[in-house]
C-alpha positions as CSV (number, residue, x, y, z in Angstrom):
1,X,-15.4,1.0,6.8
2,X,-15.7,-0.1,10.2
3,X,-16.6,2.2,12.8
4,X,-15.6,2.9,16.5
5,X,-12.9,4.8,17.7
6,X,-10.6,1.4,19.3
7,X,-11.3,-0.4,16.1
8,X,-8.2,-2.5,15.2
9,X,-7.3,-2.4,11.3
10,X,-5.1,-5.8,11.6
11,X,-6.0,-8.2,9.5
12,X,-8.0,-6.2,7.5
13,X,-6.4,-7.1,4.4
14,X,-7.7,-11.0,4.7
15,X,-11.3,-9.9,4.8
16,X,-11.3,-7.6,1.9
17,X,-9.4,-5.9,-0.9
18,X,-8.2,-2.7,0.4
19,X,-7.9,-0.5,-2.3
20,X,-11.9,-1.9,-3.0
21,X,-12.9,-0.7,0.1
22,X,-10.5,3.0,0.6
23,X,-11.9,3.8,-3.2
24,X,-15.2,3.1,-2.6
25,X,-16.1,5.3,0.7
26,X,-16.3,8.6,-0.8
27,X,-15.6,10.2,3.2
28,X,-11.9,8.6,2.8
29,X,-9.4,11.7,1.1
30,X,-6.3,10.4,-0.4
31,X,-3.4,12.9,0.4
32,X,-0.7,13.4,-2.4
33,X,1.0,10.9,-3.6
34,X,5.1,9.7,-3.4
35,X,6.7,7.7,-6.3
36,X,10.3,6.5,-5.6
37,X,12.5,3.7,-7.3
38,X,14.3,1.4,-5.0
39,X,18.0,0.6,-6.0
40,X,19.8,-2.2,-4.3
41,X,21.2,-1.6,-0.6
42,X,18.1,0.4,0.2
43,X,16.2,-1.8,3.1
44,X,13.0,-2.5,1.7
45,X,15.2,-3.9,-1.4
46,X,17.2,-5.9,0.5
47,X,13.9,-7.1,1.9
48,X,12.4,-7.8,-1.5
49,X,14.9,-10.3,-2.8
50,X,14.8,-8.1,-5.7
51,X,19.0,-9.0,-7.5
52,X,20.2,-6.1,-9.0
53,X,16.5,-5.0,-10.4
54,X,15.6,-1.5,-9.5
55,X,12.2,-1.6,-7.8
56,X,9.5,1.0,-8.2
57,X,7.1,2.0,-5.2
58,X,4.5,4.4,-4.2
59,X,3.2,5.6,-0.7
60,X,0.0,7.8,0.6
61,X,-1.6,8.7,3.5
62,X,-5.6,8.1,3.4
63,X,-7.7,9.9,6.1
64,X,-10.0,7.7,7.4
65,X,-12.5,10.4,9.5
66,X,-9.3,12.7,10.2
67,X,-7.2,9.4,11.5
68,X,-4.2,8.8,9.0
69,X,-3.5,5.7,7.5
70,X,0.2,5.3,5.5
71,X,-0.2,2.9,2.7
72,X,3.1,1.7,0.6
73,X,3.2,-0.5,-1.8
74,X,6.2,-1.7,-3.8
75,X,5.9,-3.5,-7.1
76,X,8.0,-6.6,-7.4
77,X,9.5,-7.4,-11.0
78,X,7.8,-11.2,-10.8
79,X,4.4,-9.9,-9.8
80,X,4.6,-7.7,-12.8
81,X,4.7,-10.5,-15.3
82,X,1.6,-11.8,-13.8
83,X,-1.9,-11.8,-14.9
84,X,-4.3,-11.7,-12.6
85,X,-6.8,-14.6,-11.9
């Protein structure tokens, strides 16, 4: 991980994978983890473009050297079908 206490994580995600990188640092803890299924009318939903699919999605908080970072990810029903490449 980058060091330095003003270091700016945006962007981030274009330089690297970041599960790769929080998984492979052994001083990064993962806190617990949240599971939740999105219904339609909840806002990330609604964000998704989803229909009337229910959406599942998961959140945790990594400490990066006691800082927190939130990381949420929610699994769309056309990335599912997908192999990766």
């Amino acid at each position: 991980m980058p060091t330095g206490k003003r270091h700016c994580i945006n962007g981030l995600a274009l330089t690297f994978r970041l599960g790769e990188r929080l998984f492979a640092d052994r001083r990064i803890v993962r806190d617990d983890m949240e599971i939740a299924r999105l219904e339609p009318g909840h806002a990330l939903h609604a964000l998704a473009g989803a229909g009337r699919a229910s959406l599942w999605g998961r959140r945790s908080v990594f400490l990066i050297d006691g800082h927190p970072l939130l990381v949420n990810e929610i699994f769309l029903p056309a990335i599912l079908g997908q192999r990766r490449r």
